[in-house]
MISE-252623 format. One record per residue: residue in three letters; x, y, z of N, C-alpha, C in turn. Coordinates in steps of 0.001 Angstrom, whole numbers, plus 500000, padded with zeros to 6 digits. Layout:
ALAXYZXYZXYZ/...
//
This chain:
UNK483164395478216305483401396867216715484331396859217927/UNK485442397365217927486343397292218852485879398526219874/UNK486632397995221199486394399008222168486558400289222543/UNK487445401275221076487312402534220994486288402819220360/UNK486059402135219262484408402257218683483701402331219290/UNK483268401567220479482281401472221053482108402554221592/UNK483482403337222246483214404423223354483105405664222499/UNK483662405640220783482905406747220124481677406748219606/UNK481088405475219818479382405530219344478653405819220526/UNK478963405327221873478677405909222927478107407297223516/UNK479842407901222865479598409631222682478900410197222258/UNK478980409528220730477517410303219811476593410072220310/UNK475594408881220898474320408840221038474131409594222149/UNK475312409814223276475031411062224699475161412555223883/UNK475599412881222843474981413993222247474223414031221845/UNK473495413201220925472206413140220555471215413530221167/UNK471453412632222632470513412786223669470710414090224181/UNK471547415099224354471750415799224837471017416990223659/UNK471452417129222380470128417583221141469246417450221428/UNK468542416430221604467069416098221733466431416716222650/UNK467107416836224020466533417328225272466819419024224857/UNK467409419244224440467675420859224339466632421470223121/UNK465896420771222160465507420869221163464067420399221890/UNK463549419798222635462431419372223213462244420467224188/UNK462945421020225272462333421889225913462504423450225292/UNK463200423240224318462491424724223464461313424665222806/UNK461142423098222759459593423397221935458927423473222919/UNK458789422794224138457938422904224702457828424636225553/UNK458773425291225514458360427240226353458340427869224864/UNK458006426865224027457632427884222583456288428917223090/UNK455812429911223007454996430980223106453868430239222025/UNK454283429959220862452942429400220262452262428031220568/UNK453444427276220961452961425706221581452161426098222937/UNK452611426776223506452002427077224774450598427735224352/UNK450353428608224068448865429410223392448509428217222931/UNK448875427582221954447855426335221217447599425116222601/UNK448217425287223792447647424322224763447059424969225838/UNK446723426370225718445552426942226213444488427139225682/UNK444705427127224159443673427476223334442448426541223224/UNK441386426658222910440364425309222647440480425415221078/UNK441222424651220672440942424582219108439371423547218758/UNK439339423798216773438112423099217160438725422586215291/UNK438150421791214498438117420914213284439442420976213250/UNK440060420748211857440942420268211461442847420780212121/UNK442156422093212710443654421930213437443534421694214648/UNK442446421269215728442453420452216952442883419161216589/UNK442402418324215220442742417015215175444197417040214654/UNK444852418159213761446491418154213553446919418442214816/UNK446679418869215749447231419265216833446857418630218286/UNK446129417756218262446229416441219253447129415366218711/UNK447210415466217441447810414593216986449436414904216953/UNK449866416127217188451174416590217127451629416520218567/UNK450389416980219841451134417009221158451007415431221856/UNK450726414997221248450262413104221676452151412756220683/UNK452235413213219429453821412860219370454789412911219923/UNK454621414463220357455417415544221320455525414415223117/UNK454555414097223257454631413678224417455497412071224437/UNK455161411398223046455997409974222843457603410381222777/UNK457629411948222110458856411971222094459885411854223025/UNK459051412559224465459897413204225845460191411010226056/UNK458411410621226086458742408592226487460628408414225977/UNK460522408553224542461054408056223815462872408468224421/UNK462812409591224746464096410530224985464298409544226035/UNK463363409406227149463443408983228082464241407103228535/UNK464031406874227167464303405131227043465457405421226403/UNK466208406671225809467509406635224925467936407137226620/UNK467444407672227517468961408018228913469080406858229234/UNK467501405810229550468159404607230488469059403631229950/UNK468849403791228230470337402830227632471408403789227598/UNK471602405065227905472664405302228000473503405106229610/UNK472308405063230482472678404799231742473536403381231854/UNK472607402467231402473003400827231515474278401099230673/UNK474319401867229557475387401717228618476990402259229614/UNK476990403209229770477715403660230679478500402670231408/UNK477552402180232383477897401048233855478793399671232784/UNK478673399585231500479043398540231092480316398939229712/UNK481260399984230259482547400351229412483424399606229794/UNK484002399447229369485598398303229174485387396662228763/UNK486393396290228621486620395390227929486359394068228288/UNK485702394159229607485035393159230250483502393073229368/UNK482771393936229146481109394081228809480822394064227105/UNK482537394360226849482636394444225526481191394416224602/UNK481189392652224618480200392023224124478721392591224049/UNK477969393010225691477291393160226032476622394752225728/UNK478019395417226094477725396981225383477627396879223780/UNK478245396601223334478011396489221784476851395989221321/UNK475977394848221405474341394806221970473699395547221967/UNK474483395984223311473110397590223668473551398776222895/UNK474412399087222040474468400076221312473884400234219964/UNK474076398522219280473590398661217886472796397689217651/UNK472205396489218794471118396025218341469598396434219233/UNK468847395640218448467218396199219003467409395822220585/UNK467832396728221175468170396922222860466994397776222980/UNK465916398466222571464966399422223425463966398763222872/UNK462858398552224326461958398398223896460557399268223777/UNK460593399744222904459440400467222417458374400299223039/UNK457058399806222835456241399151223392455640397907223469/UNK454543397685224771454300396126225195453092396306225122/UNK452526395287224577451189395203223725450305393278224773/UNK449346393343225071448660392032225092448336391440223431/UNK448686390054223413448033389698222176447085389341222220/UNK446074389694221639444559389027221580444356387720221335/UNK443257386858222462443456385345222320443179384820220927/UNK442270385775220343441990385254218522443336385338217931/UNK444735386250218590445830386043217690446749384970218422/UNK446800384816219342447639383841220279448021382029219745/UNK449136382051219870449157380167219333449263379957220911/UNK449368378790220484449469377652221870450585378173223115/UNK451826377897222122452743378042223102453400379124222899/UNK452219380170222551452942381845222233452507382540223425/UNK453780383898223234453607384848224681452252385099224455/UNK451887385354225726450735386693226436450763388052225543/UNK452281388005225572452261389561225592453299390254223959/UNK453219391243223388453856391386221995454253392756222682/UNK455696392578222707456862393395222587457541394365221603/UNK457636395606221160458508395950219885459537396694220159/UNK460788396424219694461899396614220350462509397382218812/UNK463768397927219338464375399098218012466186399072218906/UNK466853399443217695467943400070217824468273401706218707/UNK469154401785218768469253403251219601469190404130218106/UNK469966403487217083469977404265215770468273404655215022/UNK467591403301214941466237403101214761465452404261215396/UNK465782404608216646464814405127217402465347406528217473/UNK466530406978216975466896408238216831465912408809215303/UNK466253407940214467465551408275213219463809408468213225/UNK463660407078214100462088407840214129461840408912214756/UNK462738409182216156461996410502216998462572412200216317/UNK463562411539214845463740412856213829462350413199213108/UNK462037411940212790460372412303211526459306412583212706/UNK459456412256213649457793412690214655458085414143214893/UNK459529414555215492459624415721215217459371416468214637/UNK459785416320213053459790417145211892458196417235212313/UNK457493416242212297455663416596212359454979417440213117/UNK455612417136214376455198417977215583456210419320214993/UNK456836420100214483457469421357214278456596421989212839/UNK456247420592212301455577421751210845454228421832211203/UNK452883421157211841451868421482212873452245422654213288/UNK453180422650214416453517423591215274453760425375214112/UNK454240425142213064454988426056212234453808426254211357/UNK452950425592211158451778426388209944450765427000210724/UNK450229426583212050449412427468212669450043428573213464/UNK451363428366213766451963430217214394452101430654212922/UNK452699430470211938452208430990210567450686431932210379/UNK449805430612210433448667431761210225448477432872211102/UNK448881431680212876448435433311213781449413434600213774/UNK450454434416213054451443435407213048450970436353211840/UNK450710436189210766449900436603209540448613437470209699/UNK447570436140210240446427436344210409445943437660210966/UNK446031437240213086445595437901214164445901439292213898/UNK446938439883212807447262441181212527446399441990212192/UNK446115441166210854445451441429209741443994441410210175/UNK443308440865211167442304440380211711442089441584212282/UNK443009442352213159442681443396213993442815444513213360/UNK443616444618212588443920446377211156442173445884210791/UNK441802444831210561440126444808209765439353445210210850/UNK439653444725211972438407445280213206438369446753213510/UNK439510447377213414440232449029213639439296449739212912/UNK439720449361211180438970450059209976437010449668210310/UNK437090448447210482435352447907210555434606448851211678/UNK435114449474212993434893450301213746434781451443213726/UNK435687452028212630435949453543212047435014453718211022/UNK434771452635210090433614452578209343432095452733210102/UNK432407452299211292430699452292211912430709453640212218/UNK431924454165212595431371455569213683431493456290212379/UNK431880456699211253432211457423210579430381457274209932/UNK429933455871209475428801455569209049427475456081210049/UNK427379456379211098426888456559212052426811458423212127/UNK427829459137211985428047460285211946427229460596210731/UNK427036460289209337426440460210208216424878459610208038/UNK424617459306209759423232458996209308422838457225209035/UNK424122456640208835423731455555208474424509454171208960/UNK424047454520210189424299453574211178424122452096211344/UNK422837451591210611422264450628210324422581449842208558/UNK423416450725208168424024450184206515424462448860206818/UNK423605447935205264423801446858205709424981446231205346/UNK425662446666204500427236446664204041427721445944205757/UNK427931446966206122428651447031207340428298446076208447/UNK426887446022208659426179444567209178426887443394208703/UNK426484443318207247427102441864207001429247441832207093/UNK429719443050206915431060442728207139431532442607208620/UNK430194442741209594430601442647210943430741441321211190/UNK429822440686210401429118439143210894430430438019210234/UNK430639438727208870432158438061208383433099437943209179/UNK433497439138209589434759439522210943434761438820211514/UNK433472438246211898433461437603213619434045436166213578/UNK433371435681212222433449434081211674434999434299211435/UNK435519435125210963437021435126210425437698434882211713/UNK437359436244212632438225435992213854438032434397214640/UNK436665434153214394436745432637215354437409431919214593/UNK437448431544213192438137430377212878439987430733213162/UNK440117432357213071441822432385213164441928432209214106/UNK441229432340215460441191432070216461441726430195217398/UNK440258429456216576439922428277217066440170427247215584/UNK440628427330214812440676426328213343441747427242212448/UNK442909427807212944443652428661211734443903428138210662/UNK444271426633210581444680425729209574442930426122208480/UNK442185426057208746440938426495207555441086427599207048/UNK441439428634207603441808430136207124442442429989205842/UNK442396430632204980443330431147203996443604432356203919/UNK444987432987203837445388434511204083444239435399203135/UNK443746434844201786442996435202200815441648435991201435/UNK441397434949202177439661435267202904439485436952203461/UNK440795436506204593441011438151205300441271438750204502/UNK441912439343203111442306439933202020441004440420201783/UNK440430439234201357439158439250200491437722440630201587/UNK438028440135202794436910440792203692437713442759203689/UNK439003442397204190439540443572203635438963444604202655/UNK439249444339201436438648444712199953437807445251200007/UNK436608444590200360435345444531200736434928445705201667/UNK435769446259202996435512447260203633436546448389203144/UNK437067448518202284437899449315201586436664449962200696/UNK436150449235200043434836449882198976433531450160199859/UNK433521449938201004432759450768201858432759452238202277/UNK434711451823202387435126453082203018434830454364201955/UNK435467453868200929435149454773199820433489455209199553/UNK433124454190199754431451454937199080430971455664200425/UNK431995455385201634431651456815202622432186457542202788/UNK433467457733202007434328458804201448433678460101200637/UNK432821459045199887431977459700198748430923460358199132/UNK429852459737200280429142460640200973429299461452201943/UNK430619460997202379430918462853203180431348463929202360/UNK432077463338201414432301464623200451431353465597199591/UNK430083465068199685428957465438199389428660466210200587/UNK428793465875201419427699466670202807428785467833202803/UNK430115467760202476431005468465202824430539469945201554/UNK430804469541200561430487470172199123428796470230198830/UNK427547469977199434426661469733198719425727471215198234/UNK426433471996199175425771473447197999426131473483196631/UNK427530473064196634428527473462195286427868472312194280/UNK427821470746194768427473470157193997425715470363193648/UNK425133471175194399423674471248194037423795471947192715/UNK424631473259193263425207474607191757425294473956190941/UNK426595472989190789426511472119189545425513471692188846/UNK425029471006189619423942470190188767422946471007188217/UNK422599472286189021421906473340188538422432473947187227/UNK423652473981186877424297474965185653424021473638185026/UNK423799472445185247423914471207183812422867471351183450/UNK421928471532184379420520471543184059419998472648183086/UNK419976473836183081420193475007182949420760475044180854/UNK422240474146181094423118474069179864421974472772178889/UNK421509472059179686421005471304179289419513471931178292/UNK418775472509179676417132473658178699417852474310177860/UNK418898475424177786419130475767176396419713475418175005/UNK420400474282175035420702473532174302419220472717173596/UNK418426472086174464417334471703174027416555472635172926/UNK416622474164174082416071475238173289416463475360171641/UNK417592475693171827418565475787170693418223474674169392/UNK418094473389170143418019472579168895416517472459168554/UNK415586472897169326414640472549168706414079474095167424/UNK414792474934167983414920476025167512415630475905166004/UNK417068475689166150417106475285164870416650473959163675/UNK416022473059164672414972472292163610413831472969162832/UNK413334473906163781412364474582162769412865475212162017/UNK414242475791161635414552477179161138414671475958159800/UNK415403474482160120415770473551159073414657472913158322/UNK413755473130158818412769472530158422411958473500157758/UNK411815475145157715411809475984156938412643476305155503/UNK413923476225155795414833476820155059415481475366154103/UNK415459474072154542415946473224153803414901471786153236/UNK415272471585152248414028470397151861415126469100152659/UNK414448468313153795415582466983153850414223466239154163/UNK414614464705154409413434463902154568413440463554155883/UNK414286463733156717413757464057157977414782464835159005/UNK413939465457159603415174466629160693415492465868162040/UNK416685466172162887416554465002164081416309466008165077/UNK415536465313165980414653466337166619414998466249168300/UNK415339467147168777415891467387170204415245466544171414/UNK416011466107172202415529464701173314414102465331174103/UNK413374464706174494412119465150174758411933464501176503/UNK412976464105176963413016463261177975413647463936179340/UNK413760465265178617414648466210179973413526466930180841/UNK412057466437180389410857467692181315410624466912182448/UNK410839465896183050411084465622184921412376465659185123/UNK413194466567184668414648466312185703414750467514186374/UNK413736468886186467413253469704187363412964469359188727/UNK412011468546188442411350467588189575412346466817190162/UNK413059465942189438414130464994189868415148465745190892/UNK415072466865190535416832467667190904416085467633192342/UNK414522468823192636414202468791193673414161467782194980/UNK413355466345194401413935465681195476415049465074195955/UNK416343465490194947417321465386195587417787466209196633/UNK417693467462196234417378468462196948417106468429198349/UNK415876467986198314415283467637199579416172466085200767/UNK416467465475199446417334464770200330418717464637200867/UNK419263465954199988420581466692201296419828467532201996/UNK418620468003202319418239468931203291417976467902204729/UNK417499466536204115417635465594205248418805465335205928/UNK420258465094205220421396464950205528421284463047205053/UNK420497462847204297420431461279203824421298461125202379/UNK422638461346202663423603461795201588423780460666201037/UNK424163459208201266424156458146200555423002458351199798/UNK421553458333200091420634458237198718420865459699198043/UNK421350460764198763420973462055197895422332461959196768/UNK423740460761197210424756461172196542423773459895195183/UNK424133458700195523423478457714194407422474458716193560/UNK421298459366194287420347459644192869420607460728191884/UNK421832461486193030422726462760191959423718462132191102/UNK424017460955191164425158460776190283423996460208189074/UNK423069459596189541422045459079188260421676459874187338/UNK421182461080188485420838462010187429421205462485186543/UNK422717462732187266424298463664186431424137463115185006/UNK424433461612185354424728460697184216423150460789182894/UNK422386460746183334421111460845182628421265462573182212/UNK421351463762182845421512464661182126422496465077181596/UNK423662464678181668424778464389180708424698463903179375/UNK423739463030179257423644461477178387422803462517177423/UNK421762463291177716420629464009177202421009465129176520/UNK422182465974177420423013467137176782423738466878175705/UNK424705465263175860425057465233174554424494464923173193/UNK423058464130173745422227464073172671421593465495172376/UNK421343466135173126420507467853172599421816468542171776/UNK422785468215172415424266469313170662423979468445169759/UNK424139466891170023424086466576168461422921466875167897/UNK422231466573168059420745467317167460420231468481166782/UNK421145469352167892420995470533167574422169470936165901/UNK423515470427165945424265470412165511424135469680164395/UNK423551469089163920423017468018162956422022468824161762/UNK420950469643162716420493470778162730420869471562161684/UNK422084472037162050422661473206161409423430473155160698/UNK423961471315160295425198471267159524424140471381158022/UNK422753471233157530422602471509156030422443473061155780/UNK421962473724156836421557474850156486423218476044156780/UNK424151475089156871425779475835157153425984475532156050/UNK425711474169155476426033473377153538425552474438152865/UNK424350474894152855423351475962151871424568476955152239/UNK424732477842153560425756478873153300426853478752152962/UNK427101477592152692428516477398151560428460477342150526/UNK427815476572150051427314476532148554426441478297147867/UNK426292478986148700426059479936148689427297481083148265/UNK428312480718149128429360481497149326430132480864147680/UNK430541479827147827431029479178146692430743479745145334/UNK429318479899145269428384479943143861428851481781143593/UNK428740482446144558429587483736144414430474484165143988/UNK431629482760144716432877482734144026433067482798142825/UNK432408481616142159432452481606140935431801482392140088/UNK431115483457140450430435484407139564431513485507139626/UNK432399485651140657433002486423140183434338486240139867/UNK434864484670139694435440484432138616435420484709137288/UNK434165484255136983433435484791135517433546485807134930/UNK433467486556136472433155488434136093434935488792135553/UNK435956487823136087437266488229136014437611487907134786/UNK436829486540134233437048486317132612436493486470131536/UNK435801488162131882434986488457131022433588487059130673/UNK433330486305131375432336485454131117430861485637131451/UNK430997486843132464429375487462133314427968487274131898/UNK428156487403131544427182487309129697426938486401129509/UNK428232485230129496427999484199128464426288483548128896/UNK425703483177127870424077482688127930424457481688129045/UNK425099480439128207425123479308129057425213479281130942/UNK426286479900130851426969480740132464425975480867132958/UNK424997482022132579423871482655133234422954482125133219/UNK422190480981132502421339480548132559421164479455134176/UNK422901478942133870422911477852134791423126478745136764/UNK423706479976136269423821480510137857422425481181137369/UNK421678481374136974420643481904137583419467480372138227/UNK419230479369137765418811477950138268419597477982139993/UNK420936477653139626421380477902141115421053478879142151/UNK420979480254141652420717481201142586419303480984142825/UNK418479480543141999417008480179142265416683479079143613/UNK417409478215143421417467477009144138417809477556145803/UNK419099478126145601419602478117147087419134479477147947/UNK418253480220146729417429481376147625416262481233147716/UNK415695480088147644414218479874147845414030478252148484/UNK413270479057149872413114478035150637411819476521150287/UNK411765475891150868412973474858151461413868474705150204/UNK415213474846150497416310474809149270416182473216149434/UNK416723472596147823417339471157147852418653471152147500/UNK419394470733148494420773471194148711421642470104147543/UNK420530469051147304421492468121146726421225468539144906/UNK420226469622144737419804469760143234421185470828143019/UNK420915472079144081421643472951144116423311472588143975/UNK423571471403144781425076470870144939425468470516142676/UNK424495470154142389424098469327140854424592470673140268/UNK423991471744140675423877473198139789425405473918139822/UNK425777473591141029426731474353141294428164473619140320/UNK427582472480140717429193471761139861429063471861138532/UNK427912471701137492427044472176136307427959473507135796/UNK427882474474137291428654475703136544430326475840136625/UNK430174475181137394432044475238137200432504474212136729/UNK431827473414135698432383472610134595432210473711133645/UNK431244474265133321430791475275132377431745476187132187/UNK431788476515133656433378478262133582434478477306133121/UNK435045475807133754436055475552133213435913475848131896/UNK435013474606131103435222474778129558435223476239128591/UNK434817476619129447434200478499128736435577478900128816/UNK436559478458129982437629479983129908438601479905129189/UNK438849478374128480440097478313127652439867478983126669/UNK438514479314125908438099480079124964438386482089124996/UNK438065482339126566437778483440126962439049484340126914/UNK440700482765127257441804483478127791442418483614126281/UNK441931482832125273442234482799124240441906483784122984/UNK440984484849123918440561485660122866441574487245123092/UNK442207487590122173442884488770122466441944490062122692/
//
């Protein structure tokens, strides 16, 4: 390496050094390096992070052994040291560290002491990878606390608004809210003292969690807010509910008079405590204990809902044979006075068979399915009868 070489490898390694130091004391007035060396961390990111500022600190050693070969390097330019600078530029000129050898490792006529020595190049490359270590340490826990501590405090804001709002409602002591306090706390200490354990998920997850609080106290103020209107309600279901019952049990008997079937379906029998039921709900918006008064009104809702739609069908089920009879009724008319239009009112056959029908579907309990037999009986009959009838001049 000739002696302009030398004085341009020179250069580079006094920039280097001059990188390093400019890149070292920004890490060190970093705002998060600093917090993490006030902080008491505790598991797995106290041990990433003793382990990053114990690098951090070999690094400044390390910087420190690249000035004094640049110092010596310096004092020894020109063409006199040639030799000597070239040495100290590209061979193992630094010595790293000095170690005792243990007498179990020692030979006879070996040093005391074990030396490890590096290149200026060697020792640039390693104090690049300790870096990189000490910056991604440094970069995943301001990560979480930059993420986290946000998100940590929007949850403490809402978790507080939830108490007083829960508290205003009577229910101060909800244990929802107990146990999402006790979560909070564990969340905040580990983002606090262990961020590296955190996962953004967790706080998400506790989030969520007081979101469906909020709502189910959304739900009971809107009750305390509305609970005359929603009492009304439930009163008109109730109400829609007894006459519908009425209704169907009403028309089971009329079906069970008027039609032969083998069995009638008979109106829900399960609606005579929801009088009672409504009342102590009742009583429990008069307390202002709206979480249980909203839960046992929506039970109810749902149970006399469930009952109403079973009392129409019932009722409606009801009425679909004895609506069949007034069709087949209406029908069987029709065709009589078809008859009457084709001169057929006489014929024996005709009359024999609508008078069976008219027997059937005017005398109770009708059998709708003999009558259905009778009816089609005659309007095969009128068919065949009228080609004769239209045929007679």
């Amino acid at each position: 390496m000739r002696s302009a070489e030398l004085d341009q490898k020179l250069g580079q390694l006094h920039q280097a050094a001059e990188r390093i130091s400019a890149n070292l004391v920004e890490l060190e007035i970093d705002s998060s390096r600093q917090l993490l060396e006030s902080s008491t961390l505790r598991g797995e990111s106290a041990e990433r992070w003793s382990a990053a500022s114990a690098e951090l600190t070999e690094l400044w050693r390390r910087h420190g052994l690249l000035e004094e070969l640049l110092n010596r390097a310096d004092k020894l330019r020109g063409s006199r040291h040639a030799d000597e600078l070239r040495s100290l530029l590209t061979g193992s000129s630094i010595e790293l560290a000095r170690s005792d050898v243990r007498l179990s490792e020692r030979r006879l006529l070996g040093s005391l002491e074990h030396t490890e020595h590096c290149s200026p190049d060697a020792l640039l490359q390693a104090m690049s990878t300790s870096f990189d270590q000490v910056k991604t340490v440094l970069g995943r826990i301001s990560d979480v606390w930059d993420g986290l501590v946000p998100k940590v405090d929007a949850a403490r804001r809402l978790l507080q608004s939830l108490q007083a709002e829960a508290e205003e409602l009577g229910e101060a002591g909800r244990d929802g809210l107990e146990t999402m306090s006790r979560k909070l706390e564990v969340l905040a200490r580990g983002v606090a003292t262990d961020p590296l354990s955190v996962l953004p998920g967790d706080v998400d997850a506790l989030r969520r969690e007081l979101r469906v609080i909020q709502d189910d106290l959304k739900e009971s103020a809107a009750l305390r807010r509305g609970a005359e209107a929603r009492m009304l309600e439930a009163r008109a279901l109730l109400t829609a509910l007894q006459t519908t019952v009425g209704e169907a049990r009403a028309v089971r008997e009329e079906l069970l008079v008027k039609i032969s079937v083998p069995q009638a379906p008979a109106a829900p029998e399960r609606s005579e405590g929801l009088e009672d039921d409504l009342a102590e709900i009742a009583e429990l918006v008069r307390r202002g204990a709206w979480r249980d008064a909203r839960h046992a009104l929506e039970a109810w809702t749902a149970q006399t809902e469930a009952l109403l739609d079973e009392a129409r069908r019932a009722r409606d089920a009801s009425r679909a044979p004895i609506e069949a009879r007034n069709q087949l009724r209406a029908l069987l008319e029709a065709y009589q006075a078809k008859a009457a239009r084709l001169g057929l009112v006489e014929d024996q056959r005709l009359e024999e068979i609508f008078a069976r029908a008219t027997d059937t579907l005017y005398t109770a309990p009708t059998d709708l399915g003999r009558a259905g037999e009778l009816l089609r009986a005659y309007q095969q009959a009128l068919s065949d009868t009228r080609p004769a009838a239209e045929a007679t001049p």
